[in-house]
N, C-alpha and C positions, 0 to 999 in steps of 0.2 A: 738202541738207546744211546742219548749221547751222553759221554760218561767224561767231561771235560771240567770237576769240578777244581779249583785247585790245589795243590798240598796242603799250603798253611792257609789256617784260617784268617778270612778278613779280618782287619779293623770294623769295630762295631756298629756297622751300620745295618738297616731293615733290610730282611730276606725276604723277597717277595716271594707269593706261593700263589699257584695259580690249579685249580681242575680242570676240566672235562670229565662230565659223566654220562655215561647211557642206560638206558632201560634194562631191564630183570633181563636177564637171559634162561629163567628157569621157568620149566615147560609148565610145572603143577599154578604158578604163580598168574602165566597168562592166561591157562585154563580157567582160575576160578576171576579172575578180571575180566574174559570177552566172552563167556559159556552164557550169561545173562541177556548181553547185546546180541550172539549170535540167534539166539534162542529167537530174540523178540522180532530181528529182522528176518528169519523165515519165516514166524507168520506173517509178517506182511507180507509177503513173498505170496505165501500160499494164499492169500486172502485177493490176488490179481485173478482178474477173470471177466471175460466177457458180460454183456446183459442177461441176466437168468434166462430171460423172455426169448433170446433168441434159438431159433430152432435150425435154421438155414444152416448147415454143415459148412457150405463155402462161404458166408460171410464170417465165422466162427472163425474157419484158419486163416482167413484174410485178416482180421483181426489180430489175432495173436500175432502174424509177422508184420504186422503194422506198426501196432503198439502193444501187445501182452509182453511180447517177447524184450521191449526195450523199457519197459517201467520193470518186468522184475531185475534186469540186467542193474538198472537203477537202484533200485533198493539192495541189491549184492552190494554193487560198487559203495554206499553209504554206508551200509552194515560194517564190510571193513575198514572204511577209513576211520567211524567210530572206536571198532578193536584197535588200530593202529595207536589213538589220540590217548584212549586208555592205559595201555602196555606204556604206551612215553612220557606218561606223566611219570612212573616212576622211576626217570632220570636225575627227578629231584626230591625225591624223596631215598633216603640211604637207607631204611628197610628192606627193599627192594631192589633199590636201582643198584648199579656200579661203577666203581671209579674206572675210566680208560686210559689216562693220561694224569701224570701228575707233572707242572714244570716248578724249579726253583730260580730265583735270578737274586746271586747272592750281593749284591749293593748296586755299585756300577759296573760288574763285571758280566760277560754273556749270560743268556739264561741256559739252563740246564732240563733240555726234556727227558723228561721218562716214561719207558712204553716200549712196547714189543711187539713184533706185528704177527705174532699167534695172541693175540689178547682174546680170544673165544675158547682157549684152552684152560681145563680147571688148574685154579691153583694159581692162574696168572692175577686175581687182582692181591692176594697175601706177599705174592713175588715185590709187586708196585710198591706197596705200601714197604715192606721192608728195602726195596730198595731204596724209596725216600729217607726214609730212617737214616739209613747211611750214606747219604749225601747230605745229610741234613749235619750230621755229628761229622764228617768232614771240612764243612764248613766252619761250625763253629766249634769245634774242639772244646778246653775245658771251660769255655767262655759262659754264660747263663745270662747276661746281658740283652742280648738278639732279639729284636724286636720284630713280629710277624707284619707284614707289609701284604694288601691284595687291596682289590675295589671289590664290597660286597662280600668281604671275607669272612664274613661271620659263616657263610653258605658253604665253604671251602673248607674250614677249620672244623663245623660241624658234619659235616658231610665225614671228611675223613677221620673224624673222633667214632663217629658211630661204624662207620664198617672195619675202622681197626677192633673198637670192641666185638661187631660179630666175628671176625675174622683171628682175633687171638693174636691180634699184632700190636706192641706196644707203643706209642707214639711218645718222640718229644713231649715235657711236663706242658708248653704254653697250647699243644695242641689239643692236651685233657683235661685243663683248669675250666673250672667256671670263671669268667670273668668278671672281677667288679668294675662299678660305673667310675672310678675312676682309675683304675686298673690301663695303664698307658706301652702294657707288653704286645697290645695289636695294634697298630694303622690301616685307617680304612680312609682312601681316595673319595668316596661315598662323601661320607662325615666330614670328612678334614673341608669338603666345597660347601656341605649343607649345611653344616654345624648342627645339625636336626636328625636325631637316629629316626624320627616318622616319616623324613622326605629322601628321595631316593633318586638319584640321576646314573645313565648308562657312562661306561667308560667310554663309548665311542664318542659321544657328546663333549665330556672334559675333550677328549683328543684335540674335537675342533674347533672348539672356542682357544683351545691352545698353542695349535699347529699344529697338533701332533701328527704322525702316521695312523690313519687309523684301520681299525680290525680290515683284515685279508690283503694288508700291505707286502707281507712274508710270503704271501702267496700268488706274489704279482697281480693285486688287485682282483683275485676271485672272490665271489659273494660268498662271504661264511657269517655265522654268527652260533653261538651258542647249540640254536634249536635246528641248527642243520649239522652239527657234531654228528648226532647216529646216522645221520643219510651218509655221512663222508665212510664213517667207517665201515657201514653197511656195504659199502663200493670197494671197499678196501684199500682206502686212502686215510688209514691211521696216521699214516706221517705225516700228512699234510694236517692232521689234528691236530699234531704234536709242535709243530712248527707253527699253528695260530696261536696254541696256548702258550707255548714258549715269547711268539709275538705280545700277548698278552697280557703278561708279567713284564716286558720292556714297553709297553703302553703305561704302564699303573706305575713305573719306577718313572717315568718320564713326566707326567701329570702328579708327584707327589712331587718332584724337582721344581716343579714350578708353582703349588702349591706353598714349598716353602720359600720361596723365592731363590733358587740356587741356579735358575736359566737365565736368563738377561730375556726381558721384554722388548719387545719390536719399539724403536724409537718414537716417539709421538710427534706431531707437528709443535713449531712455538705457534705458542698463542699471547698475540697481542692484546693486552685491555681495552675497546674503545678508546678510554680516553688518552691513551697514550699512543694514536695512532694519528695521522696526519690528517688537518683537519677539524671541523668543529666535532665537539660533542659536548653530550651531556653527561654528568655524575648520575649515577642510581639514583639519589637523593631527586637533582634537579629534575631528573627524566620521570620521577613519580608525583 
């Protein structure tokens, strides 16, 4: 865990907060999610078989290693990638799923990951969540000003509202409020581009209309995003999760900087008017 928040709390500026979540790890949960698919893809399974009509014993086993043997292999291999697609959805759903990684990046200072690389161990996501807790109140001590800062953070906020409730861990008051419609204690990168809570853009997108670095920068330019989080830590490269998400939150603090104008813009060319340029021309007026 990196635990580099600093003593005294900032000056008031947004605390960005960023997840990573993966999928249920509870066995009763994937049972009754792929018990249905499994079911359905051995009967197709069972349902591979040569032409009734044939009687020939050698063209029979010729057959099966031909093709019986690699259409049922077929339908296995589908059946589970089904199970697999099932189980992952609920990554986003906080019923189910679980937080892996929590990072904070308290204004413009580094961001702060949290995460332990026994994270399959019980008891470690109540650990996350109370460690956030107290990083959270280190930063901003007795302040209540603090404005929550993410892209698409209404997913982050809510995410970690619901499994602190199942989990019995109390969160920050702006991370359990309902929010009103002009209620300005969240910033969302999202919104502040679209001005439209129904239109939706990726953070990697702002990055590069902006310059920014964008996602798997931190990780020397490896391919990550979001939906390859459980393959990483499935490998057991949680810290390289930790250190996208941590990237993450310094994406969204970098893209809200230049949202409000606090970056200096690439200089523009001058542009000279036609008519003030050497030579004849014409006024708009005359040219129409």
């Amino acid at each position: 865990m990196n635990d580099t928040a600093p003593t005294n709390p900032i000056a008031l500026e947004p605390i960005v907060v960023d997840t990573e979540t993966i999928p249920t790890q509870d066995p009763e949960v994937i049972e009754r999610l792929t018990k249905d698919i499994d079911w359905s893809y051995q009967l197709k399974a069972s349902e591979v078989a040569p032409p009734s009509n044939w009687k020939d014993e050698e063209k029979i086993t010729a057959w099966w290693r031909d093709v019986g043997n690699a259409k049922k292999s077929e339908i296995f291999f589908e059946g589970e990638r089904k199970k697999d697609e099932a189980v992952r959805t609920t990554s986003l759903d906080a019923a189910h799923g679980q937080l892996a990684v929590i990072a904070l990046k308290p204004g413009s200072d580094a961001p702060i990951s949290l995460f332990d690389e026994q994270w399959m161990e019980p008891g470690y996501e109540a650990w996350l969540l109370n460690e956030f807790v107290r990083a959270w109140r280190k930063l901003t001590g007795h302040h209540q000003g603090h404005q929550l800062l993410g892209h698409n953070t209404e997913f982050d906020r809510r995410f970690m509202r619901q499994r602190s409730l199942l989990l019995g861990v109390r969160l920050p008051e702006i991370f359990m409020r309902v929010l009103r419609p002009w209620d300005d204690a969240v910033l969302d990168t999202m919104y502040l581009w679209t001005g439209d809570h129904h239109q939706r853009v990726k953070l990697d997108k702002l990055c590069e209309i902006f310059g920014i670095d964008r996602k798997g920068a931190e990780l020397d330019g490896e391919e990550i995003d979001g939906s390859m989080v459980w393959d990483f830590i499935k490998r057991g490269e949680i810290g390289k999760v930790a250190r996208y998400c941590g990237g993450d939150t310094q994406r969204t603090w970098d893209v809200y900087c230049a949202l409000r104008g606090r970056t200096p813009r690439p200089a523009q060319p001058v542009f000279v008017p036609s008519e003030l340029r050497p030579g004849p021309a014409l006024s708009m007026v005359e040219a129409a």
